[in-house]
N, C-alpha and C positions, 0 to 999 in steps of 0.2 A: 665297751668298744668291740667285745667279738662280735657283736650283730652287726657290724659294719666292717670290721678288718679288708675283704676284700676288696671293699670301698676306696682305700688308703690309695691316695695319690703319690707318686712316685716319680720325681723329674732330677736331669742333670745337664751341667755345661760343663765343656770345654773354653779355656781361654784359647783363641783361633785369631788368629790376623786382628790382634788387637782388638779383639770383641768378646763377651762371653756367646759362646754359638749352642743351642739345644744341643745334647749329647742324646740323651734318653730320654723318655716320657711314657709312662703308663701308670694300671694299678696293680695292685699284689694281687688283685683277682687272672691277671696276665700272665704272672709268675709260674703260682703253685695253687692250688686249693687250699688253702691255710687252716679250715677247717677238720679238713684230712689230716695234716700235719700235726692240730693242736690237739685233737683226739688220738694220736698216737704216744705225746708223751705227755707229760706231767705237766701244762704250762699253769702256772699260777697269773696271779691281776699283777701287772707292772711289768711281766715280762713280757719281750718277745723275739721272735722269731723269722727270718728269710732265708729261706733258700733261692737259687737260680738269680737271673738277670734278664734284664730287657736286652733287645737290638742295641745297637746303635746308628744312631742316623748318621747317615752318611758313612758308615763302616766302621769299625774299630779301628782307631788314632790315639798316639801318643798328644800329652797337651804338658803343658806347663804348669796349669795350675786346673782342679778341678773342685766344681762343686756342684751339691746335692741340696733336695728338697724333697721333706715328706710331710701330709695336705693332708688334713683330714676334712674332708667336704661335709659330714655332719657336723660336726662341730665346728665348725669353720679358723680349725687350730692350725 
C-alpha cells in the first residue's frame, strides 16, 4: 500500500436536517505528504499514520451523529 497511500480516499458526513450531508472529501495526498512523514519514523506493514484534516464543506458545524470513510481506489477496499 505505500505506493499508493496518497491515493487513500478520504470522505465524511454530517447528520443535517434529517439527512447525512458531505462533511469532507478528499485524499491523504491533500493532507500531508505521507511519504515524508513515513520516512521520518519507524512505520512498519499494518501501521498507520494521519496528521491534519480536510475543509469542511460548508464550514465547520457541530452534528449529531458523524461518519467517516476511507477508499482505497486501487484495491477497490
Amino acid at each position: 500500500m505505500r505506493d499508493h497511500v496518497d491515493q487513500l480516499q478520504v470522505q465524511s458526513w454530517i447528520w443535517e436536517g434529517g439527512d447525512w450531508v458531505l462533511y469532507q472529501d478528499g485524499t491523504l495526498a491533500q493532507v500531508l505528504p505521507v511519504a515524508d512523514l513515513a520516512n521520518a519514523i519507524d512505520m512498519r506493514d499494518g501501521q498507520a499514520m494521519m496528521c491534519g484534516t480536510f475543509a469542511a464543506i460548508g464550514g465547520v458545524r457541530g452534528a449529531t451523529m458523524f461518519k467517516a470513510r476511507l477508499h482505497d481506489p486501487v484495491r477497490q477496499a
